[in-house]
C-alpha positions as CSV (number, residue, x, y, z in Angstrom):
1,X,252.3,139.9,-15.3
2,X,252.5,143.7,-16.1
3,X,250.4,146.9,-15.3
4,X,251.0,150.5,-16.3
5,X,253.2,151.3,-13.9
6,X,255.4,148.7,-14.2
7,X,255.1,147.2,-11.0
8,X,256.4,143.9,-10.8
9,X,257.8,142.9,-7.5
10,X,259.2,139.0,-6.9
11,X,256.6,137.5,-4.1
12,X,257.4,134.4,-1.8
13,X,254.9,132.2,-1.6
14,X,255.3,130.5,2.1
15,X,254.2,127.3,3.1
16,X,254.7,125.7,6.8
17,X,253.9,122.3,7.2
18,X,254.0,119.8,9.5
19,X,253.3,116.2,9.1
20,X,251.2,117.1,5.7
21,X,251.5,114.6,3.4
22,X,247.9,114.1,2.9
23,X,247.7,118.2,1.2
24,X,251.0,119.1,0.5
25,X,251.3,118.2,-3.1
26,X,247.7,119.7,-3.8
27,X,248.9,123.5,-2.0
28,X,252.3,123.4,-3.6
29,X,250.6,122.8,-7.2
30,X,248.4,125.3,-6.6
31,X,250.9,127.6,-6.3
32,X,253.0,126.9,-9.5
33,X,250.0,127.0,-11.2
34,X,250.0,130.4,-10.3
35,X,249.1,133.0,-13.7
36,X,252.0,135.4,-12.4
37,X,255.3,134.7,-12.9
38,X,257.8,136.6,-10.4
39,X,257.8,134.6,-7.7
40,X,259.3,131.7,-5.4
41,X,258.1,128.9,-3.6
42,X,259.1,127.7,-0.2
43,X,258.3,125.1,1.6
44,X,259.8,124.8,5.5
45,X,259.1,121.6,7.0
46,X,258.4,121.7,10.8
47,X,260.1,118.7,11.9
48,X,257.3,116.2,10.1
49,X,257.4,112.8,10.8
50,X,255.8,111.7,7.6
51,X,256.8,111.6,4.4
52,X,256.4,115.7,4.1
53,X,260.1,115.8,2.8
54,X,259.9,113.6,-0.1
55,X,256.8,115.1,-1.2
56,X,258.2,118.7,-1.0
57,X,261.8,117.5,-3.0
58,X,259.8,115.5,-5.4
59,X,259.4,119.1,-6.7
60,X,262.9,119.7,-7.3
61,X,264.0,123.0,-7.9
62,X,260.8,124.3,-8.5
63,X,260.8,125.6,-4.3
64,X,263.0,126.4,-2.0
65,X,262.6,123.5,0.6
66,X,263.9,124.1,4.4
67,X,263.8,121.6,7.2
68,X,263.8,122.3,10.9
69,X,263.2,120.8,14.4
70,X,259.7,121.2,15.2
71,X,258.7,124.3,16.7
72,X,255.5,125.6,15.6
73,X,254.1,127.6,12.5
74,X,255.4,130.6,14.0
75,X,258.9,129.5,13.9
76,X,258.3,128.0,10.5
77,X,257.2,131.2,8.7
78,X,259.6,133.4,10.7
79,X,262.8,131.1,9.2
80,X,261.0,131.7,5.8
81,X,261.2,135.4,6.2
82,X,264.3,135.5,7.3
83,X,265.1,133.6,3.8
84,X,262.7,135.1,1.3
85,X,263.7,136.5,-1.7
86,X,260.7,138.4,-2.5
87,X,259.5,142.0,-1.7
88,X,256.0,140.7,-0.7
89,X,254.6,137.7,1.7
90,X,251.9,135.0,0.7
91,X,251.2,133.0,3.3
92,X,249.6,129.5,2.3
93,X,248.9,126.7,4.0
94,X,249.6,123.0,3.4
95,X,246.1,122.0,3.4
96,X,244.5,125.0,1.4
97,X,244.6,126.1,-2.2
98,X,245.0,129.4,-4.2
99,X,242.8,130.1,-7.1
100,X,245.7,130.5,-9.9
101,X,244.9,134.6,-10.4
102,X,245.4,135.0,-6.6
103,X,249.0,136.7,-6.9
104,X,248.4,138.4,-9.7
105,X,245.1,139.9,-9.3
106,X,246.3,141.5,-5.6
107,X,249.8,143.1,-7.1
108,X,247.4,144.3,-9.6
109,X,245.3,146.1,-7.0
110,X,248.3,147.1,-5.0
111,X,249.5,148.6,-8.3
112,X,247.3,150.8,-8.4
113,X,247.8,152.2,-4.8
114,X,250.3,155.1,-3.7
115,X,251.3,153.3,-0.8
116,X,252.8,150.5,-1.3
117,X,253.4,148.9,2.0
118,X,248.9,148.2,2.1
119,X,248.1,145.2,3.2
120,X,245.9,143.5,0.2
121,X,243.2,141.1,1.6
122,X,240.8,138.9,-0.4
123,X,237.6,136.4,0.3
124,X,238.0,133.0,0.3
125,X,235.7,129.7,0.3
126,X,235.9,126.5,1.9
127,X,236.1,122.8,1.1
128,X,235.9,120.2,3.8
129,X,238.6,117.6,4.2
130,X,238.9,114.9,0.9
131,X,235.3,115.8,0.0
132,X,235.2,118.6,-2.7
133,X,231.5,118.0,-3.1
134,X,230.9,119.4,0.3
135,X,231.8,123.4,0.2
136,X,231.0,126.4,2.2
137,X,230.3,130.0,0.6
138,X,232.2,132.5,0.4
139,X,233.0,134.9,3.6
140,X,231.4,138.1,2.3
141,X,234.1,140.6,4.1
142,X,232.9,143.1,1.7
143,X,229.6,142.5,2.5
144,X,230.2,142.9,6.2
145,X,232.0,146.1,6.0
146,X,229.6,147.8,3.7
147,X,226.8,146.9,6.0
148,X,227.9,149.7,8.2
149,X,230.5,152.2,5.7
150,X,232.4,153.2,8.7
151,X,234.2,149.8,9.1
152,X,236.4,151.2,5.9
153,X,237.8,153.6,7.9
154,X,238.7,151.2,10.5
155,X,242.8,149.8,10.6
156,X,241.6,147.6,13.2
157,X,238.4,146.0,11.3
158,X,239.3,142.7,10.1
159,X,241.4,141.9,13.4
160,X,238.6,142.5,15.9
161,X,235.2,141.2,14.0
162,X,238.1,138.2,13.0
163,X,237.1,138.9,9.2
164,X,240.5,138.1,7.4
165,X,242.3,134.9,6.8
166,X,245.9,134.6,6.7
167,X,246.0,133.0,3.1
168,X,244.3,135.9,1.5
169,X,246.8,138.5,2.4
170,X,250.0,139.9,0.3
171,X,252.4,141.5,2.7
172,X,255.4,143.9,2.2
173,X,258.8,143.1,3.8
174,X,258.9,146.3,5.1
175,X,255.8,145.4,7.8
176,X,257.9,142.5,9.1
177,X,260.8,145.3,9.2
178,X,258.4,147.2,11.6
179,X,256.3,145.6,13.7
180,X,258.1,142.4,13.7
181,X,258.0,139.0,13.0
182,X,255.5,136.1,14.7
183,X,255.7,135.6,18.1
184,X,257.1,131.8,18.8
185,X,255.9,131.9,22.1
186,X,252.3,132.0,20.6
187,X,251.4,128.3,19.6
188,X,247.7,128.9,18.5
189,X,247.0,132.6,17.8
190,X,250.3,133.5,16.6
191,X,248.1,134.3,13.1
192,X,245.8,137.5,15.2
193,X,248.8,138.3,17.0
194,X,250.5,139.4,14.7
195,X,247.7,140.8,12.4
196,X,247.1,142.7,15.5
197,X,250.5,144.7,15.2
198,X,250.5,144.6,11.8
199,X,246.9,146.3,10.8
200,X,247.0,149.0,13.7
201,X,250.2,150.2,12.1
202,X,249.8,149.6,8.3
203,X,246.4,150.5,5.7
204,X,244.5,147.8,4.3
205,X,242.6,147.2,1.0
206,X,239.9,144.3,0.1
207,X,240.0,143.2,-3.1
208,X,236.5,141.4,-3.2
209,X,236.7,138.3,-4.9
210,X,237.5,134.7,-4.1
211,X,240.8,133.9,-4.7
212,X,241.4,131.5,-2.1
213,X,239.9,127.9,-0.8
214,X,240.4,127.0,3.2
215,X,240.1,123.8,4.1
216,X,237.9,122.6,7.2
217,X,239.2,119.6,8.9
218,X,238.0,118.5,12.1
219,X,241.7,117.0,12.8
220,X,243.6,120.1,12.8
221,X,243.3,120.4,16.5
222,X,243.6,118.0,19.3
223,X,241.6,118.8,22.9
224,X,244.9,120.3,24.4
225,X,245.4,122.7,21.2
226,X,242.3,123.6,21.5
227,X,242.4,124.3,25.0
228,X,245.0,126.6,24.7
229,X,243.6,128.4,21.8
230,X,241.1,129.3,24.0
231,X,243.4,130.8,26.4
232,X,245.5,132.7,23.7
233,X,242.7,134.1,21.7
234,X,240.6,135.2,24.4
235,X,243.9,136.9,26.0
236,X,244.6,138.4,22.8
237,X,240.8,139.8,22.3
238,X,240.5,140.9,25.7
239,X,243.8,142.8,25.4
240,X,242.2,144.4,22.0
241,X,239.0,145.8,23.6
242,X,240.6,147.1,26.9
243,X,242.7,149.5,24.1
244,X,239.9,150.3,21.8
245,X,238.5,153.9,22.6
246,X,234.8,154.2,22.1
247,X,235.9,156.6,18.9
248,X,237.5,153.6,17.4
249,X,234.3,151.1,18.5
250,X,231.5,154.1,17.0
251,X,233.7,153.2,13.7
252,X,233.4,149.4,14.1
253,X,229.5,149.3,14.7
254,X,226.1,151.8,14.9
255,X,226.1,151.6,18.9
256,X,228.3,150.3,22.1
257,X,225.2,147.6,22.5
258,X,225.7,146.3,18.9
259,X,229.5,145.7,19.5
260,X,229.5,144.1,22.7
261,X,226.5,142.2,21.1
262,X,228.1,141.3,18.3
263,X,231.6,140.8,20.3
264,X,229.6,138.6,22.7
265,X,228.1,135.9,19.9
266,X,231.7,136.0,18.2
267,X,233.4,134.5,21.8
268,X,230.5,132.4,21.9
269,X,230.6,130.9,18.4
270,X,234.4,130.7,18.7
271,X,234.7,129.2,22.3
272,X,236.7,131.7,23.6
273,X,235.0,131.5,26.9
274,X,237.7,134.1,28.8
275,X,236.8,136.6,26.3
276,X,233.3,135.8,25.9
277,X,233.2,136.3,30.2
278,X,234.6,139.1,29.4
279,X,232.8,140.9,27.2
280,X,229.4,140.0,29.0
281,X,231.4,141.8,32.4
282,X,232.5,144.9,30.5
283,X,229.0,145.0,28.7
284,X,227.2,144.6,32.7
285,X,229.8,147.4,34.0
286,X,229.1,150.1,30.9
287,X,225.1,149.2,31.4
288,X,224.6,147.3,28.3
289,X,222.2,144.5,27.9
290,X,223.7,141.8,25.9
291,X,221.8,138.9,24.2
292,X,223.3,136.1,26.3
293,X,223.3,138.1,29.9
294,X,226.3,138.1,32.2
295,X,227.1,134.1,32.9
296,X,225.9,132.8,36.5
297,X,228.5,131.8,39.0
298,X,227.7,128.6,40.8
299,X,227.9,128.1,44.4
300,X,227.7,125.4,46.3
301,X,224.4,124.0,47.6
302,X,223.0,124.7,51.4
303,X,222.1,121.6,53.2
304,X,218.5,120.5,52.8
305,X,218.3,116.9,54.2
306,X,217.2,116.9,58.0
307,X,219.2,115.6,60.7
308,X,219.1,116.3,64.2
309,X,221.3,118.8,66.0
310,X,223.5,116.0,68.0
311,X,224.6,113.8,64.7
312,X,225.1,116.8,63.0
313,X,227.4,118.0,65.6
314,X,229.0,114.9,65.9
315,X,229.1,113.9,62.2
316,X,231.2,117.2,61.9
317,X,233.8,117.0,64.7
318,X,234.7,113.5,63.0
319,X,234.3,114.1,59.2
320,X,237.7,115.8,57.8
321,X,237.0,119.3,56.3
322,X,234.7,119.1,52.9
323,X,236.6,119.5,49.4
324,X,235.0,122.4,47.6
325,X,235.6,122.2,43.8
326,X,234.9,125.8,42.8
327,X,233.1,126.2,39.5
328,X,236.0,127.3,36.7
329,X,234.3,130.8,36.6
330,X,233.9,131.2,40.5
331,X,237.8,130.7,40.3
332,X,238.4,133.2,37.4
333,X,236.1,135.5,39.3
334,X,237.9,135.0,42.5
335,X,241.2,135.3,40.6
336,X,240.2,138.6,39.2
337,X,239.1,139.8,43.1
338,X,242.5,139.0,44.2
339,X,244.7,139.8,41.7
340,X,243.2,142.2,39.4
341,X,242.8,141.6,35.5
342,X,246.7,142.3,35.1
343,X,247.8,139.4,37.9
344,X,245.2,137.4,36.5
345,X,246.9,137.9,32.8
346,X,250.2,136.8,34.3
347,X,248.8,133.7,36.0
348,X,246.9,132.7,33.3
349,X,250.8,133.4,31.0
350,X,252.5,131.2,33.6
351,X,249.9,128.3,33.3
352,X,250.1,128.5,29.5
353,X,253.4,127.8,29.2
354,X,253.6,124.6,31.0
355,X,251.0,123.3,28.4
């Protein structure tokens, strides 16, 4: 490709996989079918147990292939970093596809933009598993954000209304060089994490078409992955809003009741129910009504059934001491009481671990 200016920077096209034999060969095509021309592929294989490896060096000097002990997509794309050749970051997983334009059309857009450290963003669609027949629409960022102008203005946007994929972005070096890499002790929201750093720090631009497919497969997560997504997205979110000021939220939506609304349905459809408890607590405290109310705490039933005064003595001086299985939000609540919302962060960090 070439522009008017000139610009014409190599771009690494990254791909972490792990055990991804069933996609790999479709994502690693759809990147050499790519219409611009200065770029590598590499592929870093997270300790698979399939045949991921042959698949990947079936392709020969075409990519860069790297193998590893298994560690987790952080570690995976921070090894590729650490290797890349390119001035710019693509991000593509082994079970999505890029439209072939996708590189070129976003250096052509970041062309034409004075700084050149901008994060470029596109939309995407979706496909679900082997069945191509069955798609999803686009995301409509653009749509979102010019539903209420302000959200232009907004660094922080796409990171707290969660509308940006990792596969859509081109990345300069130099953001890497100053927030940071991925954070390896993140398993599941190492993606937001990072995107977290990386918007409140650096401009971005939406370049509104499609350019990317996601895949939707119901197998990318077990229970226990999921489990802890919960956990690490909800920590992350909740951090988030405790540092947005309300000049940052009157940017993000038309009142404080639309955002905590609007924060409120996004916990709920996402299952982060941490964040969603949150929210509803933070909405309650500021006097906001949200949609789904503050949830109800359970506690355990009085005693209704009748017995007379001497059994009932008797019946307790024998009986050992009841078990009491607290409700899981009684005992966040309580945790909160007792610790405060930074102890109960820590305890909540020390259980994660031993996941």
């Amino acid at each position: 490709m070439s522009n008017s200016a000139g610009f014409n920077p190599m771009v690494s096209i990254v791909i972490p996989v792990y055990n991804g034999s069933n996609f790999l060969r479709e994502a690693i095509e759809s990147a050499l079918a790519q219409t611009y021309q200065n770029l590598e592929i590499i592929v870093v294989n997270d300790g698979s147990q399939d045949n991921t490896e042959e698949i990947a060096l079936s392709f020969g000097d075409k990519i860069r292939y790297f193998a590893k002990e298994n560690g987790g997509t952080s570690t995976a794309l921070n090894l590729a970093i650490e290797n890349m050749r390119g001035d710019y970051f693509s991000w593509l997983s082994h079970d999505d596809l890029y439209y072939p334009a996708k590189i070129e059309h976003e250096v052509d857009a970041l062309s034409k933009l004075e700084n050149k450290d901008t994060i470029i963003i596109c939309d995407l669609d979706g496909i679900v598993d082997y069945d191509y027949t069955r798609t999803f629409r686009t995301a409509l960022y653009q749509e979102h954000r010019d539903a209420y102008p302000s959200r232009n203005d907004s660094y922080l946007y796409p990171v707290v209304y969660n509308k940006t994929h990792g596969c859509t972005h081109l990345i300069s070096k130099r953001v890497f060089e100053k927030v940071g890499m991925f954070d390896v002790s993140s398993r599941v929201a190492h993606d937001f994490e990072f995107y977290y750093r990386a918007f409140a720090v650096f401009p971005h631009f939406y370049l509104n078409e499609v350019l990317v497919t996601a895949r939707d497969s119901s197998a990318r997560q077990g229970r226990r992955s999921h489990a802890r997504g919960n956990v690490e997205y909800s920590l992350l979110y909740i951090d988030i809003l405790e540092h947005l000021s309300d000049e940052e939220i009157k940017k993000l939506a038309p009142s404080l009741e639309e955002f905590y609304n609007d924060m409120e349905f996004f916990f709920w459809y996402a299952d982060y129910s941490l964040a969603l408890e949150y929210v509803e607590i933070m909405a309650e405290h500021r006097g906001v009504k949200t949609r789904f109310g503050r949830g109800k705490f359970t506690e355990p039933e009085e005693q209704t059934a009748q017995v007379e005064p001497a059994a009932q003595a008797t019946a307790a001086a024998e009986a050992p001491a009841p078990l009491y299985r607290a409700t899981f939000w009684t005992r966040v609540r309580n945790s909160i009481k007792q610790n405060g919302w930074k102890g109960f962060f820590r305890n909540v960090r020390i259980k994660l671990k031993r996941l």
